[in-house]
C-alpha positions in Angstrom: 133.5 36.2 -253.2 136.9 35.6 -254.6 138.5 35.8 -251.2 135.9 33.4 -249.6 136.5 30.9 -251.9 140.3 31.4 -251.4 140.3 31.0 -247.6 137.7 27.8 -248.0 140.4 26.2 -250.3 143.4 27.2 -247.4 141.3 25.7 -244.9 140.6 22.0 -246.9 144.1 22.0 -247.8 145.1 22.4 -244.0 142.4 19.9 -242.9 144.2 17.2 -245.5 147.5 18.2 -244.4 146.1 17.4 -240.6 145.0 14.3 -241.3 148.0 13.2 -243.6 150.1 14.1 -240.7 147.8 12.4 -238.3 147.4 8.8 -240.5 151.2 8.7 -241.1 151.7 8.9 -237.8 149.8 6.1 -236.5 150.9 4.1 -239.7 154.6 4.2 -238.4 153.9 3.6 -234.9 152.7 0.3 -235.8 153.1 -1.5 -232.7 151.7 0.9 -230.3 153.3 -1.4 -227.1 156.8 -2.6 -228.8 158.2 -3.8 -224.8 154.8 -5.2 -223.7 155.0 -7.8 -226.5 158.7 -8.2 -226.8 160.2 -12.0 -225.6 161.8 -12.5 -222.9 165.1 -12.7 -224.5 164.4 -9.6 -226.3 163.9 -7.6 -223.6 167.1 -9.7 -221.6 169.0 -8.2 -224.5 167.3 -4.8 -225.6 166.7 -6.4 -228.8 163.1 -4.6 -229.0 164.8 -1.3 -230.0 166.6 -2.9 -233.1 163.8 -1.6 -235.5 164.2 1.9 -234.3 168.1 1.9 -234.7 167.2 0.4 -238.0 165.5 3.5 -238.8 167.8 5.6 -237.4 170.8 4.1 -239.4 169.1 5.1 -242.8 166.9 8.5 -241.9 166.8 11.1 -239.2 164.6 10.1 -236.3 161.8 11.5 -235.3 159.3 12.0 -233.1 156.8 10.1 -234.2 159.2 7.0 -235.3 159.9 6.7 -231.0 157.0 3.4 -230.4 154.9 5.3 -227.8 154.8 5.1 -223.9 152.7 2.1 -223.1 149.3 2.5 -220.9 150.6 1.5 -217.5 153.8 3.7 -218.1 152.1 7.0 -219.0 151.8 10.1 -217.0 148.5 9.7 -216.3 148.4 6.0 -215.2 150.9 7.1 -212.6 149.7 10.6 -211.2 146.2 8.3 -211.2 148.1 5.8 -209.1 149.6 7.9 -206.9 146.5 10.0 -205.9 144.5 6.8 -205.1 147.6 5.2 -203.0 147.3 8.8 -201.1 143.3 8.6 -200.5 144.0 5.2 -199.0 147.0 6.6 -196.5 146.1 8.2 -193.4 147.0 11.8 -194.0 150.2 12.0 -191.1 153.7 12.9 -191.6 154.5 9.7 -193.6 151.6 9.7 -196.1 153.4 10.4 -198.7 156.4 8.5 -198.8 154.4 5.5 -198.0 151.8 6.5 -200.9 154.9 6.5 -203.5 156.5 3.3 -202.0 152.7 1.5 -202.9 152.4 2.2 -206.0 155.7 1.6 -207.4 155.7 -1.5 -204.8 155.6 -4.0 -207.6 158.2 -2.5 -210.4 160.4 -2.0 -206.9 160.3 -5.8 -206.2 161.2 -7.1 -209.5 164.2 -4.6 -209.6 165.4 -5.5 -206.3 165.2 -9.6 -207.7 167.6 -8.4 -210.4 170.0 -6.4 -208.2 170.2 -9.0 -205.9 170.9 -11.4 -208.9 173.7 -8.8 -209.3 175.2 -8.3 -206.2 175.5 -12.4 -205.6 176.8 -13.1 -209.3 179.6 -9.8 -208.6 180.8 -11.8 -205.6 181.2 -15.6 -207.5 184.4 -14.3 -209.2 186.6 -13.7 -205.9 184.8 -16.5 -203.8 186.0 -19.0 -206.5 189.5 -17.4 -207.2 191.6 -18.7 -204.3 190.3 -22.4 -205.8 191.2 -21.5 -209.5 194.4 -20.1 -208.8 195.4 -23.3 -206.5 194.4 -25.7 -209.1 196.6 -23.9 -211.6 199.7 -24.0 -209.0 198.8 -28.0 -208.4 198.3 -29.3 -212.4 200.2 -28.1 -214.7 197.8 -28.9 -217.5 194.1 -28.2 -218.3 191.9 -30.4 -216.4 188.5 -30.4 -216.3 188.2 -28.6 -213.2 189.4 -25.7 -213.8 186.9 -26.0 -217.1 184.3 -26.3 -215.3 185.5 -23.1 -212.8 186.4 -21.0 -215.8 182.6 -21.9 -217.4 181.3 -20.8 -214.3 183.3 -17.4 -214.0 182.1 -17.2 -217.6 178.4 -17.4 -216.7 178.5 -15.4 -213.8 179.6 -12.3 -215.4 177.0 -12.6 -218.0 174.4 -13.1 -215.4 175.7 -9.7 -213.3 175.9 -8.0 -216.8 172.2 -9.0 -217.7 170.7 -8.2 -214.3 172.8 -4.9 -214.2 171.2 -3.8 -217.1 167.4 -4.6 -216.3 168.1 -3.6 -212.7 169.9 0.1 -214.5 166.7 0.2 -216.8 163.8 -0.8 -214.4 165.2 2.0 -211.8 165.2 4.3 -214.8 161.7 3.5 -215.6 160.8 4.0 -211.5 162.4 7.5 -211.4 160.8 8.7 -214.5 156.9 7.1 -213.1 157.8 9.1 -209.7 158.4 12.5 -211.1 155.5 12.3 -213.6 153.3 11.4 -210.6 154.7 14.5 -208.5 154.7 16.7 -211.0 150.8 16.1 -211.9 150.1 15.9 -207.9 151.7 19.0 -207.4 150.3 21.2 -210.8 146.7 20.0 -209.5 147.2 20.9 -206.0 149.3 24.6 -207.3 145.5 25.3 -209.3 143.3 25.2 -206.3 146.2 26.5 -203.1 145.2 29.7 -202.0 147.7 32.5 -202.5 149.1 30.6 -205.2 150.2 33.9 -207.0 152.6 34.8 -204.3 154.3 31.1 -204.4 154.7 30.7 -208.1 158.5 30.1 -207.2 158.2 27.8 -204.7 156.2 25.5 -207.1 158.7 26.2 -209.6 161.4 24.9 -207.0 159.2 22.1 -206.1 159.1 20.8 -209.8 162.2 21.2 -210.8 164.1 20.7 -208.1 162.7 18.4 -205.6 160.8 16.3 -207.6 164.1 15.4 -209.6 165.3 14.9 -205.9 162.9 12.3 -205.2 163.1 10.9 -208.8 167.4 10.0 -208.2 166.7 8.5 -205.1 164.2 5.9 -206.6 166.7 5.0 -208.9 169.3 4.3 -206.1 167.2 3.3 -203.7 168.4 -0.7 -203.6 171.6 0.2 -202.7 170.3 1.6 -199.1 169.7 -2.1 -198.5 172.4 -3.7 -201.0 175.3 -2.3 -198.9 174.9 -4.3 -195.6 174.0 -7.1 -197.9 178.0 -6.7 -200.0 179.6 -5.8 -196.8 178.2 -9.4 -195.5 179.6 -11.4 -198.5 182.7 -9.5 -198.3 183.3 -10.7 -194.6 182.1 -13.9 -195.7 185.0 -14.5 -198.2 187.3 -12.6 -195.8 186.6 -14.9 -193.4 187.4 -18.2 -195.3 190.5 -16.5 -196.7 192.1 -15.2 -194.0 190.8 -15.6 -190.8 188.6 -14.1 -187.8 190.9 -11.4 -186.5 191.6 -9.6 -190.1 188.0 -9.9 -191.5 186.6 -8.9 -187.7 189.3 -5.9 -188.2 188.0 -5.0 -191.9 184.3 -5.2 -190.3 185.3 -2.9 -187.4 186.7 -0.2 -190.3 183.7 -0.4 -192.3 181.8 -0.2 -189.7 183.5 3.4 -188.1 183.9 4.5 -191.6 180.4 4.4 -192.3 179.6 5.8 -189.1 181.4 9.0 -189.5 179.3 9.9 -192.1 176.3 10.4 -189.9 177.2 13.7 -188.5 178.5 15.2 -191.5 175.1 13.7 -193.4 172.9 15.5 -190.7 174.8 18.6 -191.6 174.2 18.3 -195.3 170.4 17.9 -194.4 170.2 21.1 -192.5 172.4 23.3 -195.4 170.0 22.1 -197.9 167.3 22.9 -196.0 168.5 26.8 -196.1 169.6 26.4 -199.4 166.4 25.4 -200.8 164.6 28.3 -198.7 167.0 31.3 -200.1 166.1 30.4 -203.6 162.2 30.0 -202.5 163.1 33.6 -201.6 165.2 34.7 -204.5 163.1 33.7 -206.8 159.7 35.0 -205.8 161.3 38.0 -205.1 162.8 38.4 -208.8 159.2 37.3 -210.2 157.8 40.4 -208.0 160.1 42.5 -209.8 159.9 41.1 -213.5 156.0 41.6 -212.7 156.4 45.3 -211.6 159.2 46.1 -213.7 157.3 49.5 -215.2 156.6 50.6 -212.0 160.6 50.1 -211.2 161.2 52.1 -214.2 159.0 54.9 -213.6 160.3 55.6 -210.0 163.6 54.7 -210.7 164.3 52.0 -208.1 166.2 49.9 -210.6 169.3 50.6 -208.2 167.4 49.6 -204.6 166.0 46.4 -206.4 169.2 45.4 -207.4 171.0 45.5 -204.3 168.0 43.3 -202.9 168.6 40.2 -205.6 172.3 40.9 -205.1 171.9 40.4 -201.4 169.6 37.1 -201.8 172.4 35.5 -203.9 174.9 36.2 -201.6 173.0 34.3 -199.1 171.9 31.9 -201.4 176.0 31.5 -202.4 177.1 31.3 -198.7 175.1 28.1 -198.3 176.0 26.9 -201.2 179.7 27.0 -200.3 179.1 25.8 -197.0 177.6 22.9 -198.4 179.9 22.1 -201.4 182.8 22.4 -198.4 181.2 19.6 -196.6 180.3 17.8 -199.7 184.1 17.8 -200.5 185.0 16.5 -197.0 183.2 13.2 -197.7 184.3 12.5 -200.9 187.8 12.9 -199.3 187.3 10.4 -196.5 185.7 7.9 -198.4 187.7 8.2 -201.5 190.6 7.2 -198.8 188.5 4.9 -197.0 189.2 1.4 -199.2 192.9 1.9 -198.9 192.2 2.4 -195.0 190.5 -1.4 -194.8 192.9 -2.8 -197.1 195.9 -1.6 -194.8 194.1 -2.3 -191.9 193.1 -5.5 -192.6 196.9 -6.9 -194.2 198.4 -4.9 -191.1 195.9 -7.2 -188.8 197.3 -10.5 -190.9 200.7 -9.8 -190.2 200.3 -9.4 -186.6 198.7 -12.5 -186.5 200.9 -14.3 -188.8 198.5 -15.1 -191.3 199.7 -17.2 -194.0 199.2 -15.2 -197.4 199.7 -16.6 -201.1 199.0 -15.5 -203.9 195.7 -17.0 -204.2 194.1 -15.8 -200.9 195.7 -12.0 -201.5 194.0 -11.8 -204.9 191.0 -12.9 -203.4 190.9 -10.2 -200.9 192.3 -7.6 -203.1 189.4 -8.8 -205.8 186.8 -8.5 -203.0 187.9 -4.9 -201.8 187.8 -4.3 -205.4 183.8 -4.7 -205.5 183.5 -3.6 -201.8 184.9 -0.1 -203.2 182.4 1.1 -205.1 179.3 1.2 -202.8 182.1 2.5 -200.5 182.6 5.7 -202.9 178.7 5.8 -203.4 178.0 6.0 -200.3 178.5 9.8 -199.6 176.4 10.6 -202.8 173.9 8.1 -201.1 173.4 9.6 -198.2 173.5 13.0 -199.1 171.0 12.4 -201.7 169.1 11.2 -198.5 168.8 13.9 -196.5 168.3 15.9 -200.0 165.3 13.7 -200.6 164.1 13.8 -197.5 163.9 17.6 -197.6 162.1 17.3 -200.9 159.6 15.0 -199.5 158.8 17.2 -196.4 158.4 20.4 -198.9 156.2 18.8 -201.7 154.1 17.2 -198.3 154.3 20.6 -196.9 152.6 22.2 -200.5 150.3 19.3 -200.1 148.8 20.0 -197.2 148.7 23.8 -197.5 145.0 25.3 -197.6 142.9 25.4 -200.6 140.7 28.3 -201.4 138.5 29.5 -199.0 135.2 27.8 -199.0 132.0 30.0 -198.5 128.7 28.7 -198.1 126.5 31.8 -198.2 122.4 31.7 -196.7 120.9 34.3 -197.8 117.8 36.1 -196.2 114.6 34.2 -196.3 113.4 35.6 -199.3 112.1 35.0 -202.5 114.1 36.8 -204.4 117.8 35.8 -203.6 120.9 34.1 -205.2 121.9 30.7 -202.9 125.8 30.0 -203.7 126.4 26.5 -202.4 130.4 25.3 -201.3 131.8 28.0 -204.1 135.0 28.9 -204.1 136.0 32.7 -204.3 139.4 34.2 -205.1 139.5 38.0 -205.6 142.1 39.1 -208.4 142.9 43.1 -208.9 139.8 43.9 -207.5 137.4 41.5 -209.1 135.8 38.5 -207.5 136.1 35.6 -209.5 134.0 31.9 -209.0 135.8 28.7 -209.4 134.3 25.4 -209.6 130.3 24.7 -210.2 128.7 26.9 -208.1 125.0 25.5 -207.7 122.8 28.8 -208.0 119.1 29.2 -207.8 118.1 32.8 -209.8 114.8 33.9 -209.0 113.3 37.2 -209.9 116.1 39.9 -208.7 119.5 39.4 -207.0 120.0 39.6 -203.5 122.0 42.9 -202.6 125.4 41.7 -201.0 
């Protein structure tokens, strides 16, 4: 009696502790959608997270102090999303990326306003400093337009800085919808694929690997487009600068650097193709072993085992060193390639006797300055790619594999019989096992199978 009433009092004190816990938890959320109802300014500025770094200055964060993940944002919203943009597609061998690029089609627009708000803001400073400079070398005081061309240098960067950010943040937020979307998609499909014992590694690989695959390349996937747009405005300002002949030559040795990069990016896309299948097959194959590991043990083939796993991450290694080699040999030529157009382009102006000051070589040297950078991206780009593309084709792959076997059993016409209707079946260490809701009529005595 004693120890009843003991364990009753335990379990009201938990129950109070449970709901303490649960009411001071939504008491400090508070706002349950802190973005959603932030101004514009606030969320220009990221002035929304000020309360939380509030917090943070005077107590340890936690958990449930974080505002939580608003409706449209959550897991479920986007997995939801994505499984209804993929009812919609025809099922061929673009369904999928096409199913992705409809449901983030919105959030993708409104970041592409803000990184082209970027890009044209980044390219006001060197269009407008061959006029700045040549009004300092014609007045030697302040006049008011060189005011008015500083103001405007001064709000251009703060434009590019602002848009940077949201354009930064909003690809964040697209990478991190993506992912969640795969990785439901691909849990659901990984409960119903037949033989999904045998392939728990693969759907290891697929989630953490090529999912995060296809999550980096949503968050860089502007500048596929953004680069043709730069190398435009960069031939643009060339162009009024300097000439035809030296911006046609600095087009011409953009133009072949960037095309060298094709072979060597088909390359890449065929060594992480093998990559990604030795580790499907290291990694199943250590599973099988962790699984059987006392039957290892008690016929000692510890030794034969080990040789095996040795010999898959040898093969696994060789890619990995194959491809690492030609990943090096791009950063090399395009870590070299902006020097190559700047020399090319100033060798091309003094063939031609083109008249530099100082004004129209800053300039240039400003706008090879932003040209540089998608420049040097531009390996990582395109081997993130072909690296994407790969992932793609294996999640699609896993999506279209078979599900369990569907059996629609008639029995005898008789009375007495169980009818299974569209059941699956699985048989597990001998057992037969039913998944889903079998529709079963049980009459007097069971049909003998």
């Amino acid at each position: 009696m004693y120890t009843q009433t003991r364990w009753r009092k335990k379990m009201m004190e938990l129950q109070r502790h449970l709901v303490e816990r649960e009411e001071e938890t939504h008491s400090s959320v508070g706002n349950d959608d802190t973005f959603a109802q932030a101004s514009l300014w606030s969320r220009l500025t990221f002035q929304w997270l000020n309360p939380l770094f509030r917090q943070g200055r005077v107590r340890k964060l936690e958990f449930r102090h974080v505002p939580p993940v608003s409706r449209s944002e959550s897991a479920e919203n986007a997995s939801s999303s994505l499984e209804e943009s993929l009812s919609q597609q025809r099922f061929d061998d673009l369904a999928l990326p096409f199913a992705i690029a409809r449901t983030i089609s919105h959030s993708l627009t409104l970041n592409a306003v803000f990184a082209v708000l970027n890009t044209v803001a980044s390219y006001v400073g060197p269009l407008l400093i061959t006029t700045f400079v040549n009004i300092l070398h014609e007045k030697q005081t302040i006049s008011s337009d060189g005011l008015v061309l500083a103001f405007v240098f001064f709000f251009a960067k703060t434009v590019e800085s602002l848009c940077q950010r949201q354009w930064y943040f909003g690809a964040q937020k697209i990478g991190v919808r993506v992912k969640a979307a795969l990785t439901v998609l691909i849990y659901k499909k990984s409960l119903s694929v037949k033989f999904v014992g045998s392939k728990n590694g693969k759907i290891v690989n697929l989630i953490n690997v090529d999912v995060e695959k296809v999550g980096d390349f949503c968050l860089q996937i502007h500048e596929l487009w953004l680069l043709p747009v730069q190398v435009v405005l960069a031939l643009v300002i060339l162009y009024k600068n300097l000439g035809f002949a030296p911006s046609f030559a600095a087009l011409v040795s953009t133009v072949l650097v960037m095309m060298s990069n094709t072979p060597i990016a088909n390359r890449q896309k065929s060594l992480h193709s093998k990559i990604m299948e030795a580790k499907d097959s290291r990694i199943k194959t250590t599973s099988e072993i962790l699984k059987s590991m006392r039957i290892l043990k008690l016929n000692s083939w510890e030794p034969k085992f080990l040789k095996k796993i040795l010999h898959l991450r040898e093969t696994e290694r060789k890619w990995q060193k194959r491809y690492l080699y030609t990943s090096s040999a791009i950063t090399f030529l395009f870590w070299a390639s902006p020097t190559l157009v700047s020399v090319i382009t100033f060798g091309v102006c003094f063939v031609y006797n083109t008249p530099l000051t100082s004004a129209t070589v800053l300039s240039t040297l400003a706008t090879f300055r932003i040209l540089t950078e998608p420049i040097y991206n531009l390996p990582g780009l395109m081997s993130l790619v072909a690296q994407s593309k790969v992932s793609l084709e294996r999640i699609e792959g896993f999506i279209r594999e078979e599900d369990q076997m569907n059996i629609e059993y008639s029995p005898l016409d008789s009375s007495n019989a169980i009818d299974i209707k569209q059941t699956h079946l699985r048989s597990v260490m001998g057992s037969i096992h039913v998944i889903g809701n079998p529709r079963s009529e049980h009459k007097k005595k069971t049909h003998p199978f």
